[in-house]
Steps between C-alpha positions, in 0.01 A plus 500: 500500500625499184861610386677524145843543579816289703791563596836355674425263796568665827607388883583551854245656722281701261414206328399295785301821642307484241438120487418525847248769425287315229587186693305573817289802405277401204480186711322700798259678251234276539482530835499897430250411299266323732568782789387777261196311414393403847305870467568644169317339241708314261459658153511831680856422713633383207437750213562752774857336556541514142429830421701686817824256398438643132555834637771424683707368174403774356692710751808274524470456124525813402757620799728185396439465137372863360183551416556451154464123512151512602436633103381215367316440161113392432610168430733434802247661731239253429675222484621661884124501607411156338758343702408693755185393517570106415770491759412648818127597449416108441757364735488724780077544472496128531740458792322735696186298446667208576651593807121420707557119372817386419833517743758751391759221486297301274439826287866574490580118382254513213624858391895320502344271180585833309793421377341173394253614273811677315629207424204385366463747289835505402426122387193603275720763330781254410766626754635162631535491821745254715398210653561589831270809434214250363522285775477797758178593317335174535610480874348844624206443291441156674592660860228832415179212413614326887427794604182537359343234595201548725584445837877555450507888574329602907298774311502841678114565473231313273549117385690272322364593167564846553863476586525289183328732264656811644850292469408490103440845457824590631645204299339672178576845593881377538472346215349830308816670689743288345338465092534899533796517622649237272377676190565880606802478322298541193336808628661846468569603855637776609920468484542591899387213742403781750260668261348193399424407840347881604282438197405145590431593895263791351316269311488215729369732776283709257318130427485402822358818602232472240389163632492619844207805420352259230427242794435794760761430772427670842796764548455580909847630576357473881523141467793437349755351802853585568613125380357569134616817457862375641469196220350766224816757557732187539404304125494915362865569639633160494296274305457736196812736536796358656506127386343542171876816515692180604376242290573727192892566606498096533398443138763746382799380726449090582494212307105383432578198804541715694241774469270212442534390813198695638277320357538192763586678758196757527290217607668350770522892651133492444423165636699556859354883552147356407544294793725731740252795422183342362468184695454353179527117473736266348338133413729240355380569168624850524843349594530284258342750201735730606803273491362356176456866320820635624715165326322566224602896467837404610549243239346788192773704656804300536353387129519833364825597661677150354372591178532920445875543613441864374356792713096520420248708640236351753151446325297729675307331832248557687527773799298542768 
């Protein structure tokens, strides 16, 4: 999520706690994600997750930070539920769609072009970026369409053409993730990161919710198994709670190449425990998209820490 502030850059073992955390643990989300929606249906798992993490930041928010920062004006609250909305009700609703079709490790690898649409966007506004960063854009771009081409993913149900179109959507939700993140700093948020999340998990949950009676999902708590509710509680507690807690001490206390660093190793997380837990399958083309993708983030990373010698916040990315 988003964050306005930083501060001094921190080590020793609370740092790399933390980088362990949104290391490995947003990284096993789509796998949570997939074991809640074995039985749960999708839209209703997810706006469910949303909504019971909202009230949990609301709890640690105000316990933490008083109660106080929750006030927020008309203004900052909808621009709270907008990107709300925009951010995990269209990225999340479409990864849970997604899931019945396209490999989690393929999902995670399109979702780490995040940062890469940034810098595009960054180039249509006039902010220069280096050349390194340019070139990294071009490379992950090049390594996401090998992996879309038909026959290069083993789809998990349905055909070629639906592991391709599927692949889009979450291409273009990323891509709607990362234009509204980019340009939230024109919004007026709420000033404490925690608030603005509680207010964004309401919203994205309240959507999400909507969808689900709008489309009449079954809700038989009977036949919910133990395996989805294990992944639902686990992307709640740690998917929605803990990292997204870790990922916003990162952006306060490490240098952006560092705290960027998720966003290349999430999918290779997601790639091995999609085949350790999943029995997913890894074709050649996966290898080689993968390896392609993650250069190319590497490279808009090293880029941007070359050129910004400065402490900067983390454009906000997508979490699952």
């Amino acid at each position: 999520m988003s964050t306005n502030a930083t501060s001094r850059v921190s080590s020793g073992p609370l740092l790399w706690v933390n980088m362990l955390i949104v290391w490995f643990v947003w990284g096993s989300t789509y796998i949570g994600i997939l074991f809640a929606t074995e039985s749960i249906p999708p839209f209703l798992a997810m706006g469910t997750r949303f909504l019971v993490a909202a009230a949990i930041m609301v709890l640690i928010t105000g316990a933490t930070r008083g109660w106080r920062v929750l006030r927020v004006t008309r203004r900052e609250l909808a621009s709270a539920l907008f990107m709300g909305v925009a951010l995990l009700a269209v990225g999340l609703g479409t990864v849970g769609l997604a899931k019945d079709y396209v490999p989690t490790g393929v999902m995670a690898l399109i979702i780490a072009a995040t940062p890469l649409t940034i810098v595009i966007w960054r180039v249509i506004t006039g902010d220069r970026p280096g050349r390194y960063t340019l070139v990294g854009v071009a490379v992950g771009l090049v390594g996401i369409g090998w992996m879309l081409l038909p026959g290069g993913t083993t789809p998990v149900s349905g055909s070629d053409g639906d592991v391709v179109f599927w692949s889009l959507m979450v291409l273009i939700s990323s891509s709607i993730w990362a234009t509204t993140s980019f340009f939230s700093v024109r919004l007026p948020k709420p000033r404490d990161s925690f608030a603005l999340t509680t207010y964004e998990l309401l919203s994205g949950g309240l959507a999400l919710m909507l969808v689900s009676v709008a489309i009449r999902e079954p809700i038989d708590l009977a036949a919910i198994t133990g395996r989805s509710w294990g992944g639902w509680l686990y992307l709640v507690i740690f998917g929605s709670v803990i990292a997204f807690s870790s990922f916003t001490w990162l952006i306060n206390h490490a240098p952006i190449s560092l705290a960027s660093t998720y966003a290349y190793v999430n999918p290779a997380v997601a790639v091995v425990l999609g085949v350790a837990l999943y029995s997913e399958t890894i074709t050649s083309d996966v290898v080689i998209g993968l390896t392609v993708v993650l250069g190319g983030v590497v490279l808009v990373v090293s880029g941007e820490s070359l050129r910004v010698k400065r402490l900067r916040p983390v454009p906000e990315t997508e979490v699952t």
